[in-house]
C-alpha positions as CSV (number, residue, x, y, z in Angstrom):
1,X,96.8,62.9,-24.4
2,X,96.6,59.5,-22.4
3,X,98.0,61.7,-19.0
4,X,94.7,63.2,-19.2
5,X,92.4,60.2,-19.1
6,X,92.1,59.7,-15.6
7,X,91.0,63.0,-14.8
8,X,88.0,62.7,-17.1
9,X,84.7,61.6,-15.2
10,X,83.5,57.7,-15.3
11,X,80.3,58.4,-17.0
12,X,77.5,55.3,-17.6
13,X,74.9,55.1,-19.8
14,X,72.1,58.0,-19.7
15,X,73.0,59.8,-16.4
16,X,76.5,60.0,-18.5
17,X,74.7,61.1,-21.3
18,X,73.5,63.9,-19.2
19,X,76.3,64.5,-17.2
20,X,78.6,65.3,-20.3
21,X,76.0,67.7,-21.7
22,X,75.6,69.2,-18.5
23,X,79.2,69.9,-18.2
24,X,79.4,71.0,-21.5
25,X,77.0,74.0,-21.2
26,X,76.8,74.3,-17.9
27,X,80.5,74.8,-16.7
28,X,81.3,78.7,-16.1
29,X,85.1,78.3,-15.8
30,X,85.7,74.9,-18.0
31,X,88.3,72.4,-16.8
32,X,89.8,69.4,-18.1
33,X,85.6,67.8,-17.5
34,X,84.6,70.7,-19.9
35,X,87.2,69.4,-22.2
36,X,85.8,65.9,-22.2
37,X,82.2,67.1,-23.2
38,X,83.6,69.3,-25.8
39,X,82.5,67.2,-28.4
40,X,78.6,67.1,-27.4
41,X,77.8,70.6,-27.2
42,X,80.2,71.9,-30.3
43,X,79.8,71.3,-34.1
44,X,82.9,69.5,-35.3
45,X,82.5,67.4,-38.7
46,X,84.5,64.3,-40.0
47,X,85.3,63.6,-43.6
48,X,85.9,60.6,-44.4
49,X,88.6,59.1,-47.0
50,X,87.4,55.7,-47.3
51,X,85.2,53.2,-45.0
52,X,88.3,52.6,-43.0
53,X,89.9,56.2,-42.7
54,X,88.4,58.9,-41.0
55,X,90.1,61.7,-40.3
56,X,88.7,65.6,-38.9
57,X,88.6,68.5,-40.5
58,X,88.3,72.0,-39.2
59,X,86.6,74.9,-40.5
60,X,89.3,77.4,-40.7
61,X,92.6,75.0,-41.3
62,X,91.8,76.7,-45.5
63,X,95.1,78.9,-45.9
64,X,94.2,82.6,-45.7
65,X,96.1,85.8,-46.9
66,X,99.4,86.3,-44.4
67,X,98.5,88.5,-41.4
68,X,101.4,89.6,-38.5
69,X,103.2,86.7,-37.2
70,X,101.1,87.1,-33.6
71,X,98.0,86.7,-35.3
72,X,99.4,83.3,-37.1
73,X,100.7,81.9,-33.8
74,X,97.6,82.2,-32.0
75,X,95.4,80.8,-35.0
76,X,97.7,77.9,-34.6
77,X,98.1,77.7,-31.1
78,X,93.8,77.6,-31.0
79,X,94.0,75.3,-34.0
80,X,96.0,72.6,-32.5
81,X,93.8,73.3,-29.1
82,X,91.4,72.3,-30.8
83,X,92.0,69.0,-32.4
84,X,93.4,68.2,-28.5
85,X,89.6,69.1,-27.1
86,X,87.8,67.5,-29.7
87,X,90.1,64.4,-30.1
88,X,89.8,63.6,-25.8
89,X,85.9,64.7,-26.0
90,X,85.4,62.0,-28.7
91,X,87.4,59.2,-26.7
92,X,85.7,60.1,-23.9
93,X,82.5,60.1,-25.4
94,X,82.9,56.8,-27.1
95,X,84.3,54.8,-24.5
96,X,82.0,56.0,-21.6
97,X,78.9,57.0,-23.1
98,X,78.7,54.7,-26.3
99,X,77.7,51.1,-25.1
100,X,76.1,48.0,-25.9
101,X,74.7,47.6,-29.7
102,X,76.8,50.1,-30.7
103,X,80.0,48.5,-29.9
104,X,78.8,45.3,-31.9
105,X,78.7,46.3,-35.9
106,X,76.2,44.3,-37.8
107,X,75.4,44.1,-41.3
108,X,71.7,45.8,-42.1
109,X,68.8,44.8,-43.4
110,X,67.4,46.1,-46.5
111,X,64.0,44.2,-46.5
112,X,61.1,46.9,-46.5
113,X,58.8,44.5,-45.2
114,X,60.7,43.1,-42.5
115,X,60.7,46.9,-41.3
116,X,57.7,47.5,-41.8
117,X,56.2,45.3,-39.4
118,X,59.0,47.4,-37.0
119,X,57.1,50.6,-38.3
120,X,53.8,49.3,-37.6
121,X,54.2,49.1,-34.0
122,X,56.6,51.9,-33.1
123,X,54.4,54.0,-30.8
124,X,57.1,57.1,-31.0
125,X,59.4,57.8,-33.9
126,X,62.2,60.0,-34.2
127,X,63.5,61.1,-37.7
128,X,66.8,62.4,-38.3
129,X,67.2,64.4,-41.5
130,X,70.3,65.8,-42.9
131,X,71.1,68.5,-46.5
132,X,70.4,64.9,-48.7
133,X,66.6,65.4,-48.2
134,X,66.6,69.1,-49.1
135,X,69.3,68.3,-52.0
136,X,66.2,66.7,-53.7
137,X,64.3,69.9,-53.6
138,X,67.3,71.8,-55.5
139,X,68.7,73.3,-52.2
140,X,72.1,73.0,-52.4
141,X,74.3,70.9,-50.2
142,X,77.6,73.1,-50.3
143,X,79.5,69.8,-50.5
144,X,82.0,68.3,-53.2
145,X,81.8,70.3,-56.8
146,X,79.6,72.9,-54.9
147,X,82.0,73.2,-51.8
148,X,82.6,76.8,-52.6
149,X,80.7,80.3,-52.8
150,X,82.9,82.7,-55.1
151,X,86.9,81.7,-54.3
152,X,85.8,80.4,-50.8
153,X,84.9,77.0,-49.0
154,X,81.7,77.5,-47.6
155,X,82.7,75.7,-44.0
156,X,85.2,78.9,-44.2
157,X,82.7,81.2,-44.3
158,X,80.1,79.9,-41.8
159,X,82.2,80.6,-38.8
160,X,82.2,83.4,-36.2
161,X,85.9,84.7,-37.2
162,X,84.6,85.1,-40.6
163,X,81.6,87.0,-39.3
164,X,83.4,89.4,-37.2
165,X,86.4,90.1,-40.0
166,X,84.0,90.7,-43.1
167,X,80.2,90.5,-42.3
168,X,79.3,91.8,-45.8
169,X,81.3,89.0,-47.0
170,X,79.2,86.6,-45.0
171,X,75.7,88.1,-45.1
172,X,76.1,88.1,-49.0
173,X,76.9,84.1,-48.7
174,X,73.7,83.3,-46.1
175,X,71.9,86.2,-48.9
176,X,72.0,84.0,-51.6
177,X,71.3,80.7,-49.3
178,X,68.3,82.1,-47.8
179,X,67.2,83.3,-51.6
180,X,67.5,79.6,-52.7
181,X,65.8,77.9,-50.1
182,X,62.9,80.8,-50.2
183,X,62.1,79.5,-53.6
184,X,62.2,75.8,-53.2
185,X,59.3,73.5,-52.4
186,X,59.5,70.4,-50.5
187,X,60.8,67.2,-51.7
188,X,59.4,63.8,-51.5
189,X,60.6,62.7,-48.5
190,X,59.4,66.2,-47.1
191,X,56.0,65.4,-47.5
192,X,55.8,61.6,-46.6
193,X,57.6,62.5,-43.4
194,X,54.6,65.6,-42.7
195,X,52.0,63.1,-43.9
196,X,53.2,59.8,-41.7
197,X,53.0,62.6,-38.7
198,X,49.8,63.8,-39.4
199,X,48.6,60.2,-39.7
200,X,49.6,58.8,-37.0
201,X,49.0,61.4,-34.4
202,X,45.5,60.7,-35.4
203,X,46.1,56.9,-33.8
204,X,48.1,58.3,-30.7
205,X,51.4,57.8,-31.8
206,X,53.8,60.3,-32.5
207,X,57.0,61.5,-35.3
208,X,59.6,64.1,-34.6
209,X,61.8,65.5,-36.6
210,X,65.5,66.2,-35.2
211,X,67.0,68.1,-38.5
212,X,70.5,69.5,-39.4
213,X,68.8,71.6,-42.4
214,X,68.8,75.3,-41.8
215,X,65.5,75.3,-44.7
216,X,62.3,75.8,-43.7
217,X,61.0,73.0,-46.2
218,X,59.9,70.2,-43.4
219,X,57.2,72.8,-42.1
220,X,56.4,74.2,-45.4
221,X,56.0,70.2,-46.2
222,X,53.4,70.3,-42.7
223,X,55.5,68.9,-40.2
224,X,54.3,70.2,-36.9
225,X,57.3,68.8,-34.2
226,X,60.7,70.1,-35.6
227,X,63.7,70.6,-33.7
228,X,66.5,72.4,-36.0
229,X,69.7,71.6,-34.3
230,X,71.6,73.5,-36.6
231,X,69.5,76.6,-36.3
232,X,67.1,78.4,-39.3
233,X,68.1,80.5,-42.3
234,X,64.8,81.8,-42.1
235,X,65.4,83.5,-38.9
236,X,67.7,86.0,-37.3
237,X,69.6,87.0,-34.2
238,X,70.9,90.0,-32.9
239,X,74.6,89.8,-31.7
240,X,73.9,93.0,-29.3
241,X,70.6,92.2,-27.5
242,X,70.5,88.6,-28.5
243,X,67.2,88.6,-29.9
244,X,65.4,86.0,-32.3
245,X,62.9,86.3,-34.8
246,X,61.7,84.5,-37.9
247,X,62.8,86.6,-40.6
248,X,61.4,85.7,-44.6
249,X,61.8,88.9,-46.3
250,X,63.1,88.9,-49.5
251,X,65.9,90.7,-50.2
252,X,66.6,91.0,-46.1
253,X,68.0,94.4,-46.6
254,X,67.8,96.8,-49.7
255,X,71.9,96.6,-49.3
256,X,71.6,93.1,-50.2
257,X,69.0,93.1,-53.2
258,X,70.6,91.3,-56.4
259,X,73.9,90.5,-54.6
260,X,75.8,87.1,-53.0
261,X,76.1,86.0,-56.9
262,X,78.0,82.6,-56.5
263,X,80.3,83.7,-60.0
264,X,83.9,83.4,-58.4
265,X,84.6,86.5,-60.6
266,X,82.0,88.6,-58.8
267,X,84.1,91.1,-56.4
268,X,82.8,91.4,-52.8
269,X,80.1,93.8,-52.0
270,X,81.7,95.6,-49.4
271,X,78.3,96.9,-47.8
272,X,78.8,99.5,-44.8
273,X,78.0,97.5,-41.3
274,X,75.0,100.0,-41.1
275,X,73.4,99.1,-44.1
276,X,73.5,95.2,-43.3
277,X,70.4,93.6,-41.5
278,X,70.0,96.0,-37.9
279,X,68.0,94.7,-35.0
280,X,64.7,95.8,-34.9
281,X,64.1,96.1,-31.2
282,X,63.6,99.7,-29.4
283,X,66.7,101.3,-28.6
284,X,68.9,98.8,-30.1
285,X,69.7,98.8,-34.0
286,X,72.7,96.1,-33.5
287,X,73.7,94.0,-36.5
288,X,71.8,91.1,-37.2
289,X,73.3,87.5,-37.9
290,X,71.7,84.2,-39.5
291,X,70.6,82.1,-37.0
292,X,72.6,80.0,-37.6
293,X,75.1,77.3,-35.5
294,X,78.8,78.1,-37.3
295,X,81.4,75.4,-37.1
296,X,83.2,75.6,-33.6
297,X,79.8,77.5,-31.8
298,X,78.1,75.7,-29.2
299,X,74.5,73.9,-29.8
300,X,71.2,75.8,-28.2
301,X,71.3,73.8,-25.3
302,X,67.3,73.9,-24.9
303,X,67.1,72.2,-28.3
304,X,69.9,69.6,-26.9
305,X,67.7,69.1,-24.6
306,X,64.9,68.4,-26.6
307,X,66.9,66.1,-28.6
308,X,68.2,64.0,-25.7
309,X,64.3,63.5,-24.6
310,X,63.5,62.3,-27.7
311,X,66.4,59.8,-28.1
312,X,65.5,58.5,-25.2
313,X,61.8,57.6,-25.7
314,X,61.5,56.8,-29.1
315,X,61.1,53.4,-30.0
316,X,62.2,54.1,-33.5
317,X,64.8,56.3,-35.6
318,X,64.7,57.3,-39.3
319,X,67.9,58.5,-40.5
320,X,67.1,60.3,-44.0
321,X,69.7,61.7,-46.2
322,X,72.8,62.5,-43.8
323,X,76.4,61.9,-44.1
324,X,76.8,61.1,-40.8
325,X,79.9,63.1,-40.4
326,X,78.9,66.4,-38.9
327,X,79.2,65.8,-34.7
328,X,77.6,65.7,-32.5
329,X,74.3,64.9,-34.7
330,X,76.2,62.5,-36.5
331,X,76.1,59.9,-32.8
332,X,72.4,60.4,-32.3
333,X,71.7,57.5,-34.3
334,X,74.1,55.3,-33.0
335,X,73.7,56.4,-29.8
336,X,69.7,55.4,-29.9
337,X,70.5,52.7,-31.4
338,X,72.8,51.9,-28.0
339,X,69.7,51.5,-26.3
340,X,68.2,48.3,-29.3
341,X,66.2,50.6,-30.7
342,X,65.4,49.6,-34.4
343,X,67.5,52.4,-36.4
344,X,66.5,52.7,-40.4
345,X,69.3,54.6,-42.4
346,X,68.2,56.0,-45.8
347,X,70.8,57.6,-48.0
348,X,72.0,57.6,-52.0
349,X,74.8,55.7,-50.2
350,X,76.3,53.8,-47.4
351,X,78.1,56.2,-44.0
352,X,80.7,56.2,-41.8
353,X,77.8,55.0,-39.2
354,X,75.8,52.6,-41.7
355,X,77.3,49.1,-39.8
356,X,75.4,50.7,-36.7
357,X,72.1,50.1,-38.1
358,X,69.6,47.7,-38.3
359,X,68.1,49.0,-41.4
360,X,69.7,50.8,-44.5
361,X,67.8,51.1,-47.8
362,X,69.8,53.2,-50.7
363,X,68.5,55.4,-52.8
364,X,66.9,58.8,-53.6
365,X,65.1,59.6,-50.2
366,X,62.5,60.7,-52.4
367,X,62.1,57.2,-53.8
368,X,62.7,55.1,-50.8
369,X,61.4,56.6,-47.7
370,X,57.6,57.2,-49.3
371,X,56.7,53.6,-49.1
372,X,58.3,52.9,-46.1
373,X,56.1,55.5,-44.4
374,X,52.8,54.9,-46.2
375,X,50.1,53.6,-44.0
376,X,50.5,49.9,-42.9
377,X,47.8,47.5,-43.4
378,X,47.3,47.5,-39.4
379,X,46.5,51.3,-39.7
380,X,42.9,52.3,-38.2
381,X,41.8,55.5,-39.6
């Protein structure tokens, strides 16, 4: 690994920031650079043992049923490809990207009032969300004692492999995710994060929310500047023409009405291809997908870019209910935080990232986050 170090680029501060995404999803015929940036543009996730252990975790290592030996090499061979990529993105990432404050761990504040006063002058905040804020609405997080759908790991079945072997399979899983989330209704911390923006664009300031949640709940809540990084349950894309739409019909297909039971006991479904979701567009009637980002796909680098703006020019960051170990929205905290911007972390516990903060308050989000973003006494109305 360290014979490839000196042919990554020296990359500083923002233009490095941009350079690595640009490489990322810009490079037609990726080199060892490509290689390097590997870890901005893909969705890798970190689970970690203890404060001090952190290791990675891949979303197909789960053993699966034997298939011929060639097939087995090359799941290995891309496998250990893999860790290579994302193990020299992240070293590249950290040493030439991640400066300053982050580098210096601190110990954070958990006086409300002290960030309060913070809150009361931020002209432009930036709120990263993550499954803990849905969790309090009953959506399920698909972690720990609800890890699995049926007999399988739920990272297992949110990749593109898994689509293209058994699509019923899959479409039953995101069936019964999208039924969940359709008949939720925002949480606590939903609606204090849609109130505090309706607030204060009245006062010419402004909140955007940069979430990992596939849920629709922070719009349903009123939230009117969203940027879904990890894509939408609620909407659909077509793997032959490519097209998007926002899709909240209930079942999505008559194949699918009354199936993805969770029951480990339930058999697969089996639906024909045909009868899944079809595209439809004139003239094209291709098989739908969620829209969705699976583990290993690339980020919609128009949302990235979104993203990048708003790290850049906020002057505050929320970090609500995330574990902090799902990359690459797992460093935009830290890496605003890079710049001395005033980062609040609010979680049922402390993360792999908490000693990067300024602020962390634990708790329900639905308990702490209200009162941090109720209106300040400075407020005009």
């Amino acid at each position: 690994m360290d014979e490839c170090a000196p042919t990554c680029p020296q990359v500083e501060g923002e233009s490095g920031f941009n350079q690595i995404r640009d490489i990322a999803l810009g490079a037609e015929s990726p080199d060892r650079s490509a290689v390097c940036a590997a870890v901005w543009s893909g969705r890798h996730q970190f689970e970690p043992v203890s404060r001090d252990d952190c290791r990675p975790t891949w979303a197909d290592e789960e053993p699966r049923p034997l298939t011929p030996s060639g097939n087995i090499i090359k799941r290995m061979t891309m496998l250990l490809q893999n860790r290579a990529v994302f193990a020299l993105g992240l070293r590249m990432y950290s040493t030439h990207v991640m400066k300053g404050p982050l580098m210096d761990k601190a110990n954070p504040n958990s006086e409300l009032s002290e960030f309060r006063k913070v809150f009361s002058k931020a002209k432009h905040i930036a709120i990263i969300t993550g499954a803990g804020v849905s969790a309090e609405s009953g959506v399920l997080t698909f972690r720990g004692e609800n890890e699995k759908w049926r007999k399988w790991k739920s990272q297992d079945l949110s990749t593109p492999e898994a689509f293209s072997r058994t699509p019923s399979r899959v479409w039953e899983f995101y069936h019964y995710r999208r039924e969940l989330a359709l008949n939720k209704t925002p949480s606590a911390a939903h609606l204090a994060i849609a109130e505090c923006e309706a607030r204060l664009r009245k006062q010419g300031r402004s909140v955007v929310v940069i979430t990992q949640c596939t849920d629709d709940l922070h719009r349903q809540a009123g939230s009117k500047h969203v940027l879904k990084v990890h894509g939408s349950l609620m909407e659909t894309r077509c793997v032959s023409c490519g097209y998007v739409t926002m899709n909240k019909r209930s079942p999505i297909c008559a194949a699918l009405k009354d199936k993805g039971a969770p029951d480990p006991d339930v058999p697969d479904a089996q639906i024909p291809v045909d009868k899944l979701p079809r595209c439809g567009e004139s003239d094209c009637n291709g098989l739908l997908r969620p829209n969705v980002v699976f583990f290993g796909e690339t980020l919609d680098s128009h949302i990235l870019t979104k993203v990048e703006k708003e790290m850049e020019t906020c002057d505050l960051c929320l970090v609500v209910g995330t574990s902090s170990i799902v990359y690459p929205a797992a460093m935009f905290g830290p890496q605003i935080a890079s710049r001395g911007v005033p980062v609040a972390e609010f979680n049922t516990q402390t993360t792999p990232k908490t000693e990067y903060f300024m602020y962390h308050f634990q708790g329900p989000c639905g308990t702490t986050l209200p009162p941090a973003l109720a209106q300040h006494e400075s407020e005009v109305i």
